[in-house]
C-alpha positions as CSV (number, residue, x, y, z in Angstrom):
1,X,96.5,176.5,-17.0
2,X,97.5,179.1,-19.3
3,X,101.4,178.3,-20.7
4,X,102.7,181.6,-19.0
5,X,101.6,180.5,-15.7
6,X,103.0,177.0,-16.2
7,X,106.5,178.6,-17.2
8,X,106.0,180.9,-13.6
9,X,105.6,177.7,-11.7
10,X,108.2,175.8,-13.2
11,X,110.9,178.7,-12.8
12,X,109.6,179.2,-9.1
13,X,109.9,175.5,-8.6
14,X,113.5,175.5,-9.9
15,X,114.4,178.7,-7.4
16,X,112.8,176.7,-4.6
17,X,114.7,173.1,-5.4
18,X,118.3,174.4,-6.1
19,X,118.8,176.1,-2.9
20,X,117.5,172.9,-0.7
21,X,119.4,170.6,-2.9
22,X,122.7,173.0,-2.0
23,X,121.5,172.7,1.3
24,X,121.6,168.9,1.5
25,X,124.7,168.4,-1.0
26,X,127.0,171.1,0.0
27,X,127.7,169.5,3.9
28,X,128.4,165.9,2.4
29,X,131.1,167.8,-0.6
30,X,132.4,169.7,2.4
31,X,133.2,166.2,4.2
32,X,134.7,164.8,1.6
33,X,136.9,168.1,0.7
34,X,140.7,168.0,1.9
35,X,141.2,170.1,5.7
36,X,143.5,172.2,3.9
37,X,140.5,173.1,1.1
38,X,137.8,172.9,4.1
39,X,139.0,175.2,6.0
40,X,138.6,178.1,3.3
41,X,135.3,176.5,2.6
42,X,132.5,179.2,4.3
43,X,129.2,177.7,4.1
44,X,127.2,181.1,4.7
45,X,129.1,183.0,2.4
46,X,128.7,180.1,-0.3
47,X,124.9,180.2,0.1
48,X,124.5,183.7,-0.5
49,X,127.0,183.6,-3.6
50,X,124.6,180.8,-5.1
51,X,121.1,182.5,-4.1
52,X,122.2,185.3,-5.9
53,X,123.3,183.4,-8.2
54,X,120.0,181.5,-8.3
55,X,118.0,184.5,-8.5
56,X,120.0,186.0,-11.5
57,X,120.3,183.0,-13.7
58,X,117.0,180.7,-13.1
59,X,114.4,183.7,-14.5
60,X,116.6,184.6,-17.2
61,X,116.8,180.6,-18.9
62,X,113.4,180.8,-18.2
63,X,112.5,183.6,-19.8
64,X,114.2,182.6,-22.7
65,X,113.2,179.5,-22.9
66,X,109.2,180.7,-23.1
67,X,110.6,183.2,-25.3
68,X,112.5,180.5,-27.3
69,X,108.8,178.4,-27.4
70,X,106.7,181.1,-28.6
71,X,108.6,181.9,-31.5
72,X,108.9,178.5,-32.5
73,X,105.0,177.6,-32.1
74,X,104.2,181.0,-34.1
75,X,104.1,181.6,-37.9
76,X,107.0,182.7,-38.4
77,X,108.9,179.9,-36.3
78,X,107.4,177.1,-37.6
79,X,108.3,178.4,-41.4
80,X,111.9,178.5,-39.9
81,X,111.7,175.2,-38.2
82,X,110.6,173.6,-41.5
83,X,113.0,175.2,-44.0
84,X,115.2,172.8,-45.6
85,X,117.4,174.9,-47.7
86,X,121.5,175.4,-47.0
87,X,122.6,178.5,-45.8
88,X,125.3,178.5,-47.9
């Protein structure tokens, strides 16, 4: 499997696991909340606001993080990652 497809696979898994782990978290955190703080608590509305969320941020970390990978397993990268000189 080619390393771009890998990083597709992973990043889809991560999009399909958060949401069902919200799913399965967010009633027992909602039991365990005050009744003053449950009762502002909307479930539906909370879902949405982290799909979105989901959607926006997952991709984007993984993009970066292939991006991140390539750079460090090319040329250029490695030279980087082996330079021992200060900065300074």
């Amino acid at each position: 499997m080619s390393t771009p497809a890998l990083y597709f696979f992973r990043i889809l898994s991560v999009m399909i696991i958060m949401p069902l782990a919200f799913i399965v978290i967010y009633p027992v955190v909602y039991m365990v909340l005050p009744e003053m703080t449950a009762r502002l608590a909307d479930p539906p509305r909370d879902l949405a606001v982290f799909l979105i969320f989901d959607a926006v941020s997952v991709p984007l970390f993984g993009i970066w993080i292939y991006y991140r990978m390539r750079h460090n397993v090319s040329e250029k990268g490695i030279k980087e990652n082996r330079d021992t000189r200060d900065v300074l």
